[in-house]
N, C-alpha and C positions, 0 to 999 in steps of 0.2 A: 356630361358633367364629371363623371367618375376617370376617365380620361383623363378632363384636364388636372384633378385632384392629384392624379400621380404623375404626370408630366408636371406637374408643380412642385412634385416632393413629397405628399402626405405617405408620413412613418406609419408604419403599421403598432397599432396603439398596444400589442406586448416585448416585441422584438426591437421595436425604432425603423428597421430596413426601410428605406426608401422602394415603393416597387417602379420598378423598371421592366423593359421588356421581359427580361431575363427573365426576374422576378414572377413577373405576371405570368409569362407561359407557365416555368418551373414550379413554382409553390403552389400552386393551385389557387391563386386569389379570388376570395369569396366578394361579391356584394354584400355587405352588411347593413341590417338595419338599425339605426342607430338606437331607437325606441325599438327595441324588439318587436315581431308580429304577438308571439304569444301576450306578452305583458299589455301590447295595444287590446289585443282581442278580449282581454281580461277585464280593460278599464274601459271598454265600450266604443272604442275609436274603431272609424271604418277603413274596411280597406283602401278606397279609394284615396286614402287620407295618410296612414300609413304607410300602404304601397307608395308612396309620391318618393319623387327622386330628392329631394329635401328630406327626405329619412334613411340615405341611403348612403354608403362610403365603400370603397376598398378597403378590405382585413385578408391577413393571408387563411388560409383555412383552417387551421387550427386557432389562432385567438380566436374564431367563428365559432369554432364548438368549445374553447375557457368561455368566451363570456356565457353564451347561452342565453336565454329567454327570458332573463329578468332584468329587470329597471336597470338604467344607464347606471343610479347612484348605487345598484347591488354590482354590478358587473366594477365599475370603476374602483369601488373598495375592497373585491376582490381579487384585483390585478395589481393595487397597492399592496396589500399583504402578503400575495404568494403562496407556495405551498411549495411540496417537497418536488416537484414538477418544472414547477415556473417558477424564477427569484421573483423577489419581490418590487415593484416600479417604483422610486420618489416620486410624491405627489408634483412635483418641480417637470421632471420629464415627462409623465404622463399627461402634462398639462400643455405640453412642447408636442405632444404628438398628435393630442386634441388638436391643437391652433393647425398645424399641419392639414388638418382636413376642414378647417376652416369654422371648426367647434367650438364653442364658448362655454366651460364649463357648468357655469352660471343655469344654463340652459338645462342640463342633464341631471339636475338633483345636487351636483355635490355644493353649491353656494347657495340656494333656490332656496328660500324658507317661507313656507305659509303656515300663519296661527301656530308659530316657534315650533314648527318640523321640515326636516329635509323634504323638499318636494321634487318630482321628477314629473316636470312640466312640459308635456307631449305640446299640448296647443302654445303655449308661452316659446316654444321651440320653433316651432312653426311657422308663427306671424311672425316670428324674428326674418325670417329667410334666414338661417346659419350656415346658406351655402354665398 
């Protein structure tokens, strides 16, 4: 799956880079979970469930270690912002790098609202298939 995700073009959701071979050898491209393991382990979701390839994308390794273990809608707001390290992404692009890996924002917290709060909807993720 993650194969054909970058034979397809999916951007790496800080830099945009398309991976390609080159890519893939050279950068060190991580599997990434899309729902972090930490954040799943936190909110009671099983590995088997988490571990599944439907939680899973190519990130080069360092967005791997910016976003880090917290909710999709804590990582994604962090990636729009920036810091003195990373510039900061328009909401616009970062949403073009989602779709890229075939992600629906919707899905990750940053649209998602239940009883008027952002939610970051592991299972509503899921039964969607977002791959």
């Amino acid at each position: 799956m993650n194969a054909l995700l970058m034979k397809e073009g999916a951007q790496d959701f800080r830099s945009g880079q398309k991976f390609d071979h080159t890519v893939f050898f050279g950068e060190n491209v991580d599997i990434h979970h899309i729902f972090p393991q930490d954040w799943c382990k936190k909110q009671g979701i099983k590995p088997a469930v988490y571990d599944s390839i439907i939680n899973k994308t190519p990130l080069s390794f360092r967005t791997n270690r910016i976003i880090g273990g917290v909710a999709p809608s804590e990582y994604l707001a962090k990636l729009e912002k920036g810091d003195k390290q990373t510039p900061a992404i328009e909401r616009e692009r970062l949403d073009a790098y989602l779709r890229s890996h075939l992600i629906d924002r919707a899905f990750l917290g940053g649209q998602l609202r239940i009883h008027g709060r952002q939610a970051d909807a592991f299972v509503a993720f899921d039964r969607a298939g977002n791959r």
